[in-house]
N, CA and C atoms as a LAMMPS dump frame, in Angstrom:
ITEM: TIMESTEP
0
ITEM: NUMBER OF ATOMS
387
ITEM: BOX BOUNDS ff ff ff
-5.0000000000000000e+02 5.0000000000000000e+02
-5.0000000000000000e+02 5.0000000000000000e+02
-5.0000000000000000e+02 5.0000000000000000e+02
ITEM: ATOMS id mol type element x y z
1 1 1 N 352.867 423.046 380.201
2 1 2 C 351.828 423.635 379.373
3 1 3 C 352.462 424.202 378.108
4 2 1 N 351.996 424.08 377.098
5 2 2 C 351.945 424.746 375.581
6 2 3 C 352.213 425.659 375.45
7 3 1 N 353.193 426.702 374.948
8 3 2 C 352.652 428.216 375.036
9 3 3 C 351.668 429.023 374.383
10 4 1 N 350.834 427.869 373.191
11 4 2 C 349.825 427.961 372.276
12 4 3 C 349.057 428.475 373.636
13 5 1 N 348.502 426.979 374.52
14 5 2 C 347.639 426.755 375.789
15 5 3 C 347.702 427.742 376.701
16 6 1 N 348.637 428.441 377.506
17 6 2 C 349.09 428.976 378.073
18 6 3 C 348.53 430.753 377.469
19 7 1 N 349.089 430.856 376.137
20 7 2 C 348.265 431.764 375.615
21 7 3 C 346.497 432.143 375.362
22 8 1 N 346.08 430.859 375.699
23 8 2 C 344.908 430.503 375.464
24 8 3 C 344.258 431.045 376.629
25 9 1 N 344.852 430.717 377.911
26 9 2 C 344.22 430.825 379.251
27 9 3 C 344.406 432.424 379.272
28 10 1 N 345.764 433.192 379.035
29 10 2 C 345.898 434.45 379.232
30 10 3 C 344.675 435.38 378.692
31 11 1 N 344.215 435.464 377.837
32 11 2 C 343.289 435.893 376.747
33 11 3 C 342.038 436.05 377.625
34 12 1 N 342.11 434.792 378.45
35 12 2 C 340.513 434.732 379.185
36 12 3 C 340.642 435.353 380.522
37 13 1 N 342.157 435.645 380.973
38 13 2 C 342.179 436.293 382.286
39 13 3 C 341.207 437.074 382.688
40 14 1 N 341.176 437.688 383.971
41 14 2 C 340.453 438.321 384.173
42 14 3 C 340.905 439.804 384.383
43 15 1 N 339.807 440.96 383.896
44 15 2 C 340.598 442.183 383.91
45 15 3 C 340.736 442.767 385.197
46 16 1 N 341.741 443.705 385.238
47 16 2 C 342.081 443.835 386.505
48 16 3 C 342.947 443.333 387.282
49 17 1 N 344.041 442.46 386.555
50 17 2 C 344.69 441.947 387.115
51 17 3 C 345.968 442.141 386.505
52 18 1 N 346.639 443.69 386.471
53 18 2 C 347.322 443.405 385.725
54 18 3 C 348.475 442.728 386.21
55 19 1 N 349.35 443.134 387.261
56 19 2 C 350.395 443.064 387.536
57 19 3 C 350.533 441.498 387.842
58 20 1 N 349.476 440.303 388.03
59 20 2 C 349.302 439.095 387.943
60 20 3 C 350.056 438.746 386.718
61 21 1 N 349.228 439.018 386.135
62 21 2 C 349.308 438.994 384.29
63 21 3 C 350.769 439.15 383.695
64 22 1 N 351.106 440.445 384.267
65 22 2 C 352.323 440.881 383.719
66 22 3 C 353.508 439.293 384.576
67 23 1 N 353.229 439.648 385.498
68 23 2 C 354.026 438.282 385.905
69 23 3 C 354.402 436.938 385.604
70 24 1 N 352.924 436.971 385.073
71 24 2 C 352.878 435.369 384.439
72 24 3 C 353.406 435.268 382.836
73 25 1 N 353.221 436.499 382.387
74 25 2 C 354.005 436.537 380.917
75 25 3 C 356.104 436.515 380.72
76 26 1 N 355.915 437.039 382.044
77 26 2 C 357.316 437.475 382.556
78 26 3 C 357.675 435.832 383.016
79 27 1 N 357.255 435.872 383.908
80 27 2 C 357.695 433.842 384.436
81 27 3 C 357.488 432.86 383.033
82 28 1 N 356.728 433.021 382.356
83 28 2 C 356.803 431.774 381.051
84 28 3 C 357.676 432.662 380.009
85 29 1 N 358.707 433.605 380.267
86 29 2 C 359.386 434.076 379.025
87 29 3 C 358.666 434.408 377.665
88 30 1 N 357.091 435.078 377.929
89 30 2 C 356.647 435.287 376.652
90 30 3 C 357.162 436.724 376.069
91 31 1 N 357.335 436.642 374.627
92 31 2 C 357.723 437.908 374.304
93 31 3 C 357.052 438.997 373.799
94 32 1 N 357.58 439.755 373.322
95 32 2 C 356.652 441.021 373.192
96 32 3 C 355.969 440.744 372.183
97 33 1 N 355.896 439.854 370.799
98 33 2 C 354.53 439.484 369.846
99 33 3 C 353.773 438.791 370.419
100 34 1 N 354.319 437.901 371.315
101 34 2 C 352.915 437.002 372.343
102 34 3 C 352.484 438.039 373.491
103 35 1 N 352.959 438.734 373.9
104 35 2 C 352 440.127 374.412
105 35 3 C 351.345 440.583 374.065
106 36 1 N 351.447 441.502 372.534
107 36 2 C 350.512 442.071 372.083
108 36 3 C 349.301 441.449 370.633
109 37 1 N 349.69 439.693 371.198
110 37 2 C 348.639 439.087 370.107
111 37 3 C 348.017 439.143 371.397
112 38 1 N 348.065 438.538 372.26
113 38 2 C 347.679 438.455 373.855
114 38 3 C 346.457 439.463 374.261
115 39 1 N 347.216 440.374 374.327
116 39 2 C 346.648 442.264 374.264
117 39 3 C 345.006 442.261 372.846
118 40 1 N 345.882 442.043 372.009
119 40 2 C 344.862 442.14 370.925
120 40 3 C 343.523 441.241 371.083
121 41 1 N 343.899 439.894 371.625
122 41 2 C 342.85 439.242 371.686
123 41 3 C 341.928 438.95 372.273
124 42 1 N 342.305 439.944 373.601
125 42 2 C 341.339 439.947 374.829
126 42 3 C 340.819 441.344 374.224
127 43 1 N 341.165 442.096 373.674
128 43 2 C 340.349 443.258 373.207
129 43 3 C 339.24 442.943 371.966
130 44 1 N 339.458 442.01 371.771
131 44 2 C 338.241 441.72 370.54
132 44 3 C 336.97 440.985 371.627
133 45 1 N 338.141 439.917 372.403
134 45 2 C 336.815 438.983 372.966
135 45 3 C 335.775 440.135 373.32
136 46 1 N 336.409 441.423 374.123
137 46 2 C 335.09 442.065 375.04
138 46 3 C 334.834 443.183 374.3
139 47 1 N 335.273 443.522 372.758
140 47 2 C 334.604 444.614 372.546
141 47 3 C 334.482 444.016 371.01
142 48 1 N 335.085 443.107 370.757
143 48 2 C 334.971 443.141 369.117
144 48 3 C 335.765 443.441 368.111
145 49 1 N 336.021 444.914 367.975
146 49 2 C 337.318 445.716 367.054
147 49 3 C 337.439 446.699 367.814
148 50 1 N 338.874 447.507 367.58
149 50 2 C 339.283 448.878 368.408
150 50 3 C 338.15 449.218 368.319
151 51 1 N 337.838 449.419 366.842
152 51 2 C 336.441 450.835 366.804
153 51 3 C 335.478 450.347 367.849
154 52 1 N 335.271 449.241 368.287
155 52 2 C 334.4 449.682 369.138
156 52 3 C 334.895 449.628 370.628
157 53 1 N 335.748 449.372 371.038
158 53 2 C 336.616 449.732 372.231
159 53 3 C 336.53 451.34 372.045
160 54 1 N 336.665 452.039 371.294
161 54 2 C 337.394 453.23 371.163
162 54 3 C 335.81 454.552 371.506
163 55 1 N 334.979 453.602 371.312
164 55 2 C 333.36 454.057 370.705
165 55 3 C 332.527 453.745 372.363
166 56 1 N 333.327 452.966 373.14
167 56 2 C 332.777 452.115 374.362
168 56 3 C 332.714 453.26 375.553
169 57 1 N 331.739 453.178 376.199
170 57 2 C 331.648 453.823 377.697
171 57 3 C 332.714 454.111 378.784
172 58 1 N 333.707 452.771 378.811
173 58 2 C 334.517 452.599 379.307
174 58 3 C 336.034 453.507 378.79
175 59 1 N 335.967 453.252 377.606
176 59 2 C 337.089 454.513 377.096
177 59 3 C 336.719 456.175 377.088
178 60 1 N 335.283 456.666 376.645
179 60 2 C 334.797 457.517 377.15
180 60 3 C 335.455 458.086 378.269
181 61 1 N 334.98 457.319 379.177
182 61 2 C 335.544 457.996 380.649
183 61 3 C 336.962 457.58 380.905
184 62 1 N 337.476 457.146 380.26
185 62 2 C 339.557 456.762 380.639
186 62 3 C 339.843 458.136 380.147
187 63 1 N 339.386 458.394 378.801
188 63 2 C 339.813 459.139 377.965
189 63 3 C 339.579 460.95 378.55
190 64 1 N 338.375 460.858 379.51
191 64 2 C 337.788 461.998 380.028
192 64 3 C 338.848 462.195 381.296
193 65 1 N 339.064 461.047 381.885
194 65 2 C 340.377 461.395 383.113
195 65 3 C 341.318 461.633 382.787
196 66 1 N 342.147 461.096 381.847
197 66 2 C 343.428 461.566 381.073
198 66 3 C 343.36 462.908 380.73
199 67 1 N 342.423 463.353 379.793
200 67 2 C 342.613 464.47 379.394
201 67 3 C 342.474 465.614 381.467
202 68 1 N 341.261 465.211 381.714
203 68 2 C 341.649 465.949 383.395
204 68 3 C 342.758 465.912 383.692
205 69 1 N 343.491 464.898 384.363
206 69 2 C 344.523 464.882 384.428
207 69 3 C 345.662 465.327 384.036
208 70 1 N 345.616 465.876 382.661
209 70 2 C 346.585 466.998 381.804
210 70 3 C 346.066 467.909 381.988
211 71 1 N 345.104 468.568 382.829
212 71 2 C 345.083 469.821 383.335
213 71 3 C 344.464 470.391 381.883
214 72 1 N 343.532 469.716 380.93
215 72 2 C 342.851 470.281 379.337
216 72 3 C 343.863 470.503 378.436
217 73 1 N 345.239 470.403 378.356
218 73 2 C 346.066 470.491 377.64
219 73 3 C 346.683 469.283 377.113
220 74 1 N 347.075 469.717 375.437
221 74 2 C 348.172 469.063 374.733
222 74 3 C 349.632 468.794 374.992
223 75 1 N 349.908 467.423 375.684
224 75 2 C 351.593 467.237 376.427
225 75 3 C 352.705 467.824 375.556
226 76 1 N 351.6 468.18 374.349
227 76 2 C 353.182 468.358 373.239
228 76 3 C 353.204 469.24 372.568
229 77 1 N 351.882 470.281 372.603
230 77 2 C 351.95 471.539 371.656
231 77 3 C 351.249 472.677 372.561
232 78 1 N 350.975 472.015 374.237
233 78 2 C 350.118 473.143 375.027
234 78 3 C 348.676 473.382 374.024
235 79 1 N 348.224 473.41 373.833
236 79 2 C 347.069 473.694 372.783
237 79 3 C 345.695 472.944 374.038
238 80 1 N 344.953 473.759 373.802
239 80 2 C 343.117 473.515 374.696
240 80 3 C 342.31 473.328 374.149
241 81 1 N 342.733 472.631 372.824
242 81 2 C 341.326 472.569 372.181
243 81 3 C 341.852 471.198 370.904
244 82 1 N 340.616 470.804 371.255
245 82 2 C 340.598 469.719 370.146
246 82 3 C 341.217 468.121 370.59
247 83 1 N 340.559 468.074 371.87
248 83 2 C 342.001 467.243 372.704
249 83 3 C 341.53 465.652 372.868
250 84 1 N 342.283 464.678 372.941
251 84 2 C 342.14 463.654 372.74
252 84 3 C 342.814 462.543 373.507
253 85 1 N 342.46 461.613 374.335
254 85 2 C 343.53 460.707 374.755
255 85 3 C 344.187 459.819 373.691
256 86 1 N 345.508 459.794 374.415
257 86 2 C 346.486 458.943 372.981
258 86 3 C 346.804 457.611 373.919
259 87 1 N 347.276 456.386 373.496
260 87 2 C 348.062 455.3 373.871
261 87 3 C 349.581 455.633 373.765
262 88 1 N 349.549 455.385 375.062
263 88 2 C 351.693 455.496 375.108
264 88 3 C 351.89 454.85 374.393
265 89 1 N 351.3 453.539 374.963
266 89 2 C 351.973 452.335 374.344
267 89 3 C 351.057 450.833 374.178
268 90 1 N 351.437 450.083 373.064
269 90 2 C 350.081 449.423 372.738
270 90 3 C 350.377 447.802 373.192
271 91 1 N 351.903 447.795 373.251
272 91 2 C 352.121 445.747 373.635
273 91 3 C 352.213 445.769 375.157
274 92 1 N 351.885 446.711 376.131
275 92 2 C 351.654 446.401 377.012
276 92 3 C 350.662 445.77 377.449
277 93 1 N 350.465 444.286 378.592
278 93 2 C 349.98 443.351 378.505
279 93 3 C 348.137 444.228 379.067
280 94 1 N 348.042 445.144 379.784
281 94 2 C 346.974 445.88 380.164
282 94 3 C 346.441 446.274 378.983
283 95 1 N 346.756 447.032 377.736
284 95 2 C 346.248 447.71 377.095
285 95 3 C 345.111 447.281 376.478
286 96 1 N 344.406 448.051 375.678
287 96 2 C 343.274 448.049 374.928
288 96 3 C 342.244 447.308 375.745
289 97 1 N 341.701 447.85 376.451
290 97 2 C 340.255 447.461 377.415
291 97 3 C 340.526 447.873 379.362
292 98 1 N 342.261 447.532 379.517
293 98 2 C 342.307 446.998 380.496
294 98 3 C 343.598 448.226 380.964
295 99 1 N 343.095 449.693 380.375
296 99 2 C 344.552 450.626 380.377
297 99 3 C 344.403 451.117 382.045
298 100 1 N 345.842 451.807 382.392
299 100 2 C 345.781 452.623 383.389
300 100 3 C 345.865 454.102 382.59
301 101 1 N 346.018 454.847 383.592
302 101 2 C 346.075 456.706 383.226
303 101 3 C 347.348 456.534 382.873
304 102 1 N 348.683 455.431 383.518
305 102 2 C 349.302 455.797 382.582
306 102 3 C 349.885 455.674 381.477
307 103 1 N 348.942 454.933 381.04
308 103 2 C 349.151 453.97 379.783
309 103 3 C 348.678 454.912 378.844
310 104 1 N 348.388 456.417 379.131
311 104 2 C 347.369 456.983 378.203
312 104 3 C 347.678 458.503 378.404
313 105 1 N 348.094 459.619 377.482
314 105 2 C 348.564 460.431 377.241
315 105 3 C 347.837 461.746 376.698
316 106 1 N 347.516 463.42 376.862
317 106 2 C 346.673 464.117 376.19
318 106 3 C 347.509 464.853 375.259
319 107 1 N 346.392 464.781 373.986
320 107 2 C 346.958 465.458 372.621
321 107 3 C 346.043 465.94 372.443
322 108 1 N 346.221 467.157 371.178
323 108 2 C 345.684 467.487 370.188
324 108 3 C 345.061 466.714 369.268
325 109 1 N 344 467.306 368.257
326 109 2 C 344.097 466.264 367.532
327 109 3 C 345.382 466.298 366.454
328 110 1 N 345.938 467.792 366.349
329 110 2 C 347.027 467.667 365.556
330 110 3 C 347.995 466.857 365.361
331 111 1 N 348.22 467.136 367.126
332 111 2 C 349.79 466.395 367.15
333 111 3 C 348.812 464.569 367.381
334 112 1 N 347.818 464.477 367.704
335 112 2 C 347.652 462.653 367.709
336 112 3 C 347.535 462.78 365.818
337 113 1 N 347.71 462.855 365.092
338 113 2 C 347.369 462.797 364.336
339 113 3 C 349.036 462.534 363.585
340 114 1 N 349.886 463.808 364.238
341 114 2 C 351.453 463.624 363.33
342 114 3 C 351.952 462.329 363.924
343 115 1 N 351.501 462.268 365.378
344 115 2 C 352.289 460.847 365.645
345 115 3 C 352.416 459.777 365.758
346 116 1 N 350.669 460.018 365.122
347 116 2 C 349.886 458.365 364.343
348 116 3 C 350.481 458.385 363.039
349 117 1 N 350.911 459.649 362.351
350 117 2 C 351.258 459.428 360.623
351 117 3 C 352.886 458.87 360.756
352 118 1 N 353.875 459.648 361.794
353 118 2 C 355.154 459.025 362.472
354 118 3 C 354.787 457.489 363.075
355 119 1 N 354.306 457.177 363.603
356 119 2 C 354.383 455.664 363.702
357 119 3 C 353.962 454.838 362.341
358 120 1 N 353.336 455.2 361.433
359 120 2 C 352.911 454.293 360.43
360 120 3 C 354.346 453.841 359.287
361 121 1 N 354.633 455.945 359.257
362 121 2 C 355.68 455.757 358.79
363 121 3 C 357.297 454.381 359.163
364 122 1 N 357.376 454.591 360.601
365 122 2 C 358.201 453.977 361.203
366 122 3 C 357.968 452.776 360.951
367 123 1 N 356.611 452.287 360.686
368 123 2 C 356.191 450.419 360.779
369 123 3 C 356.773 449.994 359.452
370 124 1 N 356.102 451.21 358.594
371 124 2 C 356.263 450.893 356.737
372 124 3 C 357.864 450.434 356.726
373 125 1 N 358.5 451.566 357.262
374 125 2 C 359.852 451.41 356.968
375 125 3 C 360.562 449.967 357.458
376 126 1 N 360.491 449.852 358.725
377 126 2 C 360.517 448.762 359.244
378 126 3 C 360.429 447.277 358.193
379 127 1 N 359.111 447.184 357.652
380 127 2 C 358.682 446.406 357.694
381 127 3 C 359.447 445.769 355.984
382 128 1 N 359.486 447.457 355.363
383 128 2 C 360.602 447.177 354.014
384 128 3 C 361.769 446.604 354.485
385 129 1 N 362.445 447.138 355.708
386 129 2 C 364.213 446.763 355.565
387 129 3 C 364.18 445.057 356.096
């Protein structure tokens, strides 16, 4: 099979499966940009754009256990107010539709905010050198 093809079928998997998934990316040697085009593209099929993943019922309530789960607090400034679930991490083959709790982290909006402006920074730079 293709890894175009192969990519093709992944996309349509079914959710819920991650550790399948993760396997099968792992057995065909795909790498981490064919992960997270992978990632990206099963998140459009079922929601369209982040914004509306982010806007969806289903994140609602991820986002409502995470923050439970941190006990109402900010992992990084203690702070109770203003709180928000963050993404650990985004090329993991689960993400965006298909997260676990621990794929997903509680902030502030402060600190989600410095370490969304720190990652942009990091890409920019990146992307100059």
């Amino acid at each position: 099979m293709k890894k175009e093809d192969l990519i093709k079928d992944l996309v349509d998997y079914p959710y819920g499966w991650n550790e399948g998934l993760k396997a099968i990316c792992e057995r065909q040697n795909l790498n981490a940009y064919d992960i997270k085009n992978i990632t990206y593209q099963r998140m459009l099929k079922k929601y369209g754009s982040y914004k509306n993943y982010v806007k969806s019922s289903e994140w609602a309530e991820l986002s409502r256990r995470c923050i439970v789960r941190d006990k109402l607090t900010c992992q990084m400034c203690g702070s109770h107010q203003n709180l928000c679930a963050h993404h650990v991490r985004y090329n993991y083959i689960a993400t965006l539709g298909d997260e676990e709790l621990a794929d997903l982290l509680t902030l502030c909006i402060e600190c989600h905010n410095k370490i969304s402006k720190d990652y942009k920074q990091k890409k920019e730079n990146a992307a100059r050198s």
